[in-house]
C-alpha positions as CSV (number, residue, x, y, z in Angstrom):
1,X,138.6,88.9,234.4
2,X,139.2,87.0,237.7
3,X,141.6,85.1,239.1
4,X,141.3,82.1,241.4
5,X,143.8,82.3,244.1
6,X,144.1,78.9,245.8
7,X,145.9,77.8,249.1
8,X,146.5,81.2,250.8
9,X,147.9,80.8,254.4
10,X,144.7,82.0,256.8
11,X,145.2,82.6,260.4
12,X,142.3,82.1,262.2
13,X,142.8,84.2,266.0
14,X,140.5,81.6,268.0
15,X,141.3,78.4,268.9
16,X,137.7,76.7,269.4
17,X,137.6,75.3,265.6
18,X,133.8,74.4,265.0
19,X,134.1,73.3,261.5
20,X,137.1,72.6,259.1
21,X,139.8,75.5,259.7
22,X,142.8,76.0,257.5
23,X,145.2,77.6,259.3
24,X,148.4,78.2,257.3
25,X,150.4,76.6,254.0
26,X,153.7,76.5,252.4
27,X,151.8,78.6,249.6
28,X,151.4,81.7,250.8
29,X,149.9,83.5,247.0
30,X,152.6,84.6,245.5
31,X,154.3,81.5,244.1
32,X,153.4,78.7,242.3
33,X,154.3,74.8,243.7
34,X,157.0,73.1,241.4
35,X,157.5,69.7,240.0
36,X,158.7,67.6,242.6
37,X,157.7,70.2,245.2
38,X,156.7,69.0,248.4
39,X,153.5,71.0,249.4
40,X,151.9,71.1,253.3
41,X,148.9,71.9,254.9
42,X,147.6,72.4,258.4
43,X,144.3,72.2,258.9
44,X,141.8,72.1,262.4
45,X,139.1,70.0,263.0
46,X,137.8,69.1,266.5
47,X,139.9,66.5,268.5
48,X,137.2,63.8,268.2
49,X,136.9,64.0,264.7
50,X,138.8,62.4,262.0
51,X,139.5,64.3,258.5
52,X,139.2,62.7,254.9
53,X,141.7,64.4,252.4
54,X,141.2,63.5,248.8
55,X,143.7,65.6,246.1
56,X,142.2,65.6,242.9
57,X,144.4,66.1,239.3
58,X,143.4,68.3,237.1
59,X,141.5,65.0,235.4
60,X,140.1,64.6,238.0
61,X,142.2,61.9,238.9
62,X,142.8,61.0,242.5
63,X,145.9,61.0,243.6
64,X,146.0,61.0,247.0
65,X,143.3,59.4,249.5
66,X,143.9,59.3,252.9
67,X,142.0,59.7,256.3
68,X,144.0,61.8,258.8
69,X,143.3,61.3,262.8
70,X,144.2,64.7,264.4
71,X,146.1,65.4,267.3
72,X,145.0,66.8,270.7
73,X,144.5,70.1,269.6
74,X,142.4,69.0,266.4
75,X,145.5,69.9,264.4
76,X,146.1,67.8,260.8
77,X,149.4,68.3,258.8
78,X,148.5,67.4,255.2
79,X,151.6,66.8,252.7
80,X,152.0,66.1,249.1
81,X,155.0,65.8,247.0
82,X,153.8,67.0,243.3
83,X,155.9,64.2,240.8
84,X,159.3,65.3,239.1
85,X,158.0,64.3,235.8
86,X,154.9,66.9,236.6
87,X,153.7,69.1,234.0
88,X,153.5,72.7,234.0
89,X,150.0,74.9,233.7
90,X,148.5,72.3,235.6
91,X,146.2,72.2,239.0
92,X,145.0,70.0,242.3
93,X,141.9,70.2,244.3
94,X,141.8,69.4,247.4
95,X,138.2,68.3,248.8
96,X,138.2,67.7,252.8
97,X,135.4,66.1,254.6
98,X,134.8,65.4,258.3
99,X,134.5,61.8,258.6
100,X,130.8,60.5,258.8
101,X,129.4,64.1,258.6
102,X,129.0,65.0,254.8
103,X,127.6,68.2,255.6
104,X,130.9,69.5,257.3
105,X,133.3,70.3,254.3
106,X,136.2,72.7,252.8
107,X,138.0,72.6,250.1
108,X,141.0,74.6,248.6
109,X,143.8,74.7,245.2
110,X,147.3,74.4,244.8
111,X,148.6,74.9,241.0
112,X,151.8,73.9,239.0
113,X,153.5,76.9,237.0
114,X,151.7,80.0,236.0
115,X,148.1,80.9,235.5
116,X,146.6,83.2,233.0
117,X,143.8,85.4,233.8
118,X,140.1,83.3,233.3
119,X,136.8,84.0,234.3
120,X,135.6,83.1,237.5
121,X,134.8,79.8,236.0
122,X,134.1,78.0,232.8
123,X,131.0,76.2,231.6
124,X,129.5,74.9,228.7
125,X,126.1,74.9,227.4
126,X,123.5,72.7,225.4
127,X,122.9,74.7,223.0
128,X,126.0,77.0,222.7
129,X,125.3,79.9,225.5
130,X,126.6,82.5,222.7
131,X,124.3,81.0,219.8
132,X,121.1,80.8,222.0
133,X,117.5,81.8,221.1
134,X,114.4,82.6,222.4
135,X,112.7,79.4,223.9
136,X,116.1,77.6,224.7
137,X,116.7,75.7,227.5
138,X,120.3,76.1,228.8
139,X,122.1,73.6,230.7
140,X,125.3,74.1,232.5
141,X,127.8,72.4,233.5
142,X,131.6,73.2,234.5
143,X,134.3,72.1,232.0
144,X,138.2,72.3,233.3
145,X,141.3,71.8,231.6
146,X,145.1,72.4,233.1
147,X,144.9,76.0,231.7
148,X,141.6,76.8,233.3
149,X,141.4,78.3,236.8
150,X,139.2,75.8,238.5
151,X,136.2,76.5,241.2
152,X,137.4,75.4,244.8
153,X,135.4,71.7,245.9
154,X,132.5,72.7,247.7
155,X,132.3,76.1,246.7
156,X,128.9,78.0,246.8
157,X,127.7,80.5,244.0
158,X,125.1,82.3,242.7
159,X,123.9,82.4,239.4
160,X,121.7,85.1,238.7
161,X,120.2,85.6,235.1
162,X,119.0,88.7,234.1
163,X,116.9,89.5,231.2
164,X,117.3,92.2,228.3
165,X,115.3,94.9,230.2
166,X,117.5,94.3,233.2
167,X,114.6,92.3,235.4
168,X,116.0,89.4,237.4
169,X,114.3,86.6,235.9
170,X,116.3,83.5,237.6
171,X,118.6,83.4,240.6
172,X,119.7,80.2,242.2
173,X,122.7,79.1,244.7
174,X,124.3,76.4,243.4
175,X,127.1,74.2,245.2
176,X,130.0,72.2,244.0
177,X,130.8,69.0,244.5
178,X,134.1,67.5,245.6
179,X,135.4,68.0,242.2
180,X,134.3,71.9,242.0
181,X,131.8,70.8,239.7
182,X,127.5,71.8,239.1
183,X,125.1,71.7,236.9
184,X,122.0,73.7,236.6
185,X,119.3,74.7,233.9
186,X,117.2,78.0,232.8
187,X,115.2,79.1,229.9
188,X,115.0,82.4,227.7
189,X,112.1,83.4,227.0
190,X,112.9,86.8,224.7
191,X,115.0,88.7,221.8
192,X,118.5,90.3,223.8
193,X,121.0,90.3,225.5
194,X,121.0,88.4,228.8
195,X,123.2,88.8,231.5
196,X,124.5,85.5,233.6
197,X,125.8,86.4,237.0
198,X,128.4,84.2,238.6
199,X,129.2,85.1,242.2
200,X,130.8,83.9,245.7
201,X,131.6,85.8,248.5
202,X,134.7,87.2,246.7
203,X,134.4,86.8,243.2
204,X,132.0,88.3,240.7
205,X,131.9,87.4,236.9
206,X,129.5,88.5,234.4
207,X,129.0,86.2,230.7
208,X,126.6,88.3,228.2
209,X,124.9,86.3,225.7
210,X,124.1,85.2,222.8
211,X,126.5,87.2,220.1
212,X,124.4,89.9,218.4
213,X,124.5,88.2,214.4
214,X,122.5,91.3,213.4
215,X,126.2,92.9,211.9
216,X,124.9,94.2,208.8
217,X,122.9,97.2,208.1
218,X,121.5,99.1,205.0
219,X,121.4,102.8,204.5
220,X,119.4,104.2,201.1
221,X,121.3,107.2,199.9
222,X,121.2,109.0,196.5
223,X,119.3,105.9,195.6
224,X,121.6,102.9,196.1
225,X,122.1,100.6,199.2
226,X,124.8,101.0,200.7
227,X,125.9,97.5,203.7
228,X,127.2,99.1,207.1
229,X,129.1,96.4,208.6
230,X,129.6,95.9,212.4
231,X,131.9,93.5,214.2
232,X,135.3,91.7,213.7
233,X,135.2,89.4,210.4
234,X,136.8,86.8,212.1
235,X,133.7,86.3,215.0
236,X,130.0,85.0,214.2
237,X,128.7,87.7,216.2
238,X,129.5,90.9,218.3
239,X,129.1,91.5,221.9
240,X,126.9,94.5,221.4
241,X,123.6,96.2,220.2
242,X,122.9,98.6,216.8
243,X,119.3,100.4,218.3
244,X,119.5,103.1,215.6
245,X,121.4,104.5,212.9
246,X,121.3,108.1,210.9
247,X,123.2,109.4,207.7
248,X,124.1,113.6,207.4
249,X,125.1,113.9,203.6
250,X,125.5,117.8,203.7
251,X,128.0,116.7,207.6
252,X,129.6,113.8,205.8
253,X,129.1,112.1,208.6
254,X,127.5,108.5,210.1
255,X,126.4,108.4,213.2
256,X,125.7,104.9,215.4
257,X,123.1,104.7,219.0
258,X,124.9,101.6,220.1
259,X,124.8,99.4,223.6
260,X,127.2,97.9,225.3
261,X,125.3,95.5,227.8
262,X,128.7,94.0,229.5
263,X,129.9,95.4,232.4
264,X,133.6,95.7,230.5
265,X,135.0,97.3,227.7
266,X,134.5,95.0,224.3
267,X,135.7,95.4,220.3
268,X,133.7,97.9,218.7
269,X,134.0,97.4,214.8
270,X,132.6,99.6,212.1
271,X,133.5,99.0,208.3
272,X,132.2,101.7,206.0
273,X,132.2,101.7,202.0
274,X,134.7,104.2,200.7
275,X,131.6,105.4,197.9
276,X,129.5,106.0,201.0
277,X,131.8,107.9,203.2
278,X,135.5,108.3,202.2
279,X,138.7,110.6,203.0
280,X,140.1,110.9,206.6
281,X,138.1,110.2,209.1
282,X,137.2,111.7,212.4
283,X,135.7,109.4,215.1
284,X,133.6,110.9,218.0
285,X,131.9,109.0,220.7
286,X,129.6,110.6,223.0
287,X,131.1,113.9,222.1
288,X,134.4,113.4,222.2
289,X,137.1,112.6,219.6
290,X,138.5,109.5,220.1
291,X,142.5,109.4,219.5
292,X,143.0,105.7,220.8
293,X,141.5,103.9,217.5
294,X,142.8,101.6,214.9
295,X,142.2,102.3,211.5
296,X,142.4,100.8,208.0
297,X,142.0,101.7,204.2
298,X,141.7,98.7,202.5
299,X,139.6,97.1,199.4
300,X,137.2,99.8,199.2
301,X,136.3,100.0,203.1
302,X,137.5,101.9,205.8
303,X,137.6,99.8,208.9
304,X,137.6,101.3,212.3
305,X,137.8,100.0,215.8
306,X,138.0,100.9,219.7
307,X,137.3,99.3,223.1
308,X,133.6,100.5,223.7
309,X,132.7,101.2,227.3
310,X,129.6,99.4,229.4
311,X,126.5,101.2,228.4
312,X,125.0,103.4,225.6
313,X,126.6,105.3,223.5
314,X,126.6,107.8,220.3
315,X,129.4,106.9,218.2
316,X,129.9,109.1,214.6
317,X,132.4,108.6,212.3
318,X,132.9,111.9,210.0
319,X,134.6,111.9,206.8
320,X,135.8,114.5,204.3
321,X,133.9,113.2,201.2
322,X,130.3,111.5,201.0
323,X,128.0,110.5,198.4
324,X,126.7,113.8,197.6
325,X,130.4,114.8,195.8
326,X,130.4,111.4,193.9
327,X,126.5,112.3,192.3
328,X,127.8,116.0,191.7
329,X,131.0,114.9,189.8
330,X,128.9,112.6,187.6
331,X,126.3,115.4,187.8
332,X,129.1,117.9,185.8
333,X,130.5,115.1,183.6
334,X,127.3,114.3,181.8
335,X,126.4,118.3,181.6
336,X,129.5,118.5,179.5
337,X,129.5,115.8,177.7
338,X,125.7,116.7,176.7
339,X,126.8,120.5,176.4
340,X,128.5,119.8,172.7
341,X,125.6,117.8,171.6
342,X,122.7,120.8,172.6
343,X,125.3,123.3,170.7
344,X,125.7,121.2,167.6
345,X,121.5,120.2,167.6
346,X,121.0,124.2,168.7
347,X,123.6,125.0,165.6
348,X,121.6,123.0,163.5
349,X,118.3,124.5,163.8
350,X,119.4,128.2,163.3
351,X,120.5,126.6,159.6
């Protein structure tokens, strides 16, 4: 996850400003502006110039507009007193232009309270990005609220899309307008996962999509079905792939050839039926016994779950009873229960 961090002071060591320059701020990073807070800015433009300020609410809502002549050395000292009444989790934009030259722009944040750690930005989709299929056109579009960690006006990205056998299949820079706002459009064409790329100069975010729904699989055993079930039960979908599954009775053991196609951990979930695979269980992935797992015994499942890392992976989940004991049990019932009845008919005969 990445944070935005808006409004740090920058120095920069010359002096002949060709474009817009902030030089320093009464934010410096490491606090946030307060209600009723007067915040300043100096910025450097050239001496002949004149600067547009616009500060933007996190509505979008303008709530200050003003065009600033500089002095002699191109400085500009911007201020703006956030209101006492302000509320907290909240953010501005601030969009500068150079007057009659929209090509020459900057833009920067300033936030009220704290922040919580967000992607690099936000965006819906027509359809949903996670429910997509093959043939969809997806449309973007940034969507903001106070909590969110907005994109910077003007800010350049690139979106790259890459398709389930890892090809670049789309990669456009995109810019934002005044309000750290784009839109933008690309189709899938295939089955997978996908991989959106979100990146500027400093900040790199990676949305996988759409949710795997394929959660359920069957294994035959002993002849009975028996429904494997992958993923949390309170998501439509899991963040990554099943390829291949395989079943040792005489091991007591199930193992999983799973994908992770994120570049992060995610939730992996298994939930096994107790008549399938019972007692305590051991889980190994890749080899290795994994100690830092949850698991739960409840309504005739064992549920397990761990933070799966990027990539592909074995995952096997051994038990210490399996189907195999349940059919010999029943196997050694019904031979004595017949046992009495072959005696008696055996008895008979011999009479």
């Amino acid at each position: 996850m990445i944070i935005l961090i808006g409004f740090v002071g920058i120095a920069y060591g010359d002096t002949n400003c060709v474009s817009i320059c902030i030089l320093e701020s009464s934010w410096d990073g490491t606090k946030y502006v307060n209600p009723g807070e007067t915040y300043w800015l100096k910025v450097q433009i050239q001496p002949s110039e004149k600067l547009h300020i616009k500060i933007f609410y996190y509505d979008d809502s303008i709530v200050h507009d003003k065009i600033y002549t500089p002095n002699d050395e191109g400085i500009v000292l911007v201020e703006y007193t956030s209101p006492k009444n302000e509320d907290s989790l909240s953010f501005y934009r601030v969009a500068m232009m150079v007057e009659n030259n929209p090509l020459n722009v900057a833009g920067t944040i300033f936030r009220i309270g704290d922040t919580y750690p967000t992607d690099l930005i936000r965006f819906s989709s027509v359809p949903n990005l996670q429910d997509a299929t093959s043939g969809d056109t997806i449309q973007l579009f940034t969507e903001s609220n106070r909590w969110d960690n907005p994109i910077e006006p003007y800010s350049k990205l690139t979106l790259t899309l890459i398709n389930p056998h890892g090809i670049q299949v789309f990669q456009k820079q995109v810019t934002a307008n005044e309000l750290g706002q784009f839109t933008d459009l690309f189709t899938i064409t295939e089955k997978g996962f996908y991989k959106l790329v979100v990146e500027d100069q400093k900040r790199r975010n990676v949305h996988i999509f759409p949710l795997n729904h394929d959660t359920k699989k069957i294994i035959t055993a002993e002849g009975k079905d028996f429904e494997i079930t992958f993923g949390h039960p309170t998501r439509e979908g899991i963040e990554f792939s099943i390829h291949n599954m395989v079943f040792d009775q005489q091991g007591k053991s199930l193992t999983a050839f799973v994908e992770n196609p994120a570049e992060d951990n995610v939730r992996f979930d298994i939930k096994i039926p107790h008549e399938f695979l019972d007692g305590n269980m051991t889980t190994i992935v890749d080899g290795n016994i994994r100690t830092d797992i949850e698991q739960k015994h409840i309504l005739g499942y064992s549920s397990t779950f761990f933070l799966l890392p990027a990539g592909n992976h074995t995952v096997q989940i051994i038990g210490t009873s399996a189907i195999p004991e349940f059919e010999s049990i029943v196997l050694v019932i019904l031979a004595v229960s017949i046992l009495p009845i072959v005696l008696t008919r055996n008895k008979s005969l011999l009479k």
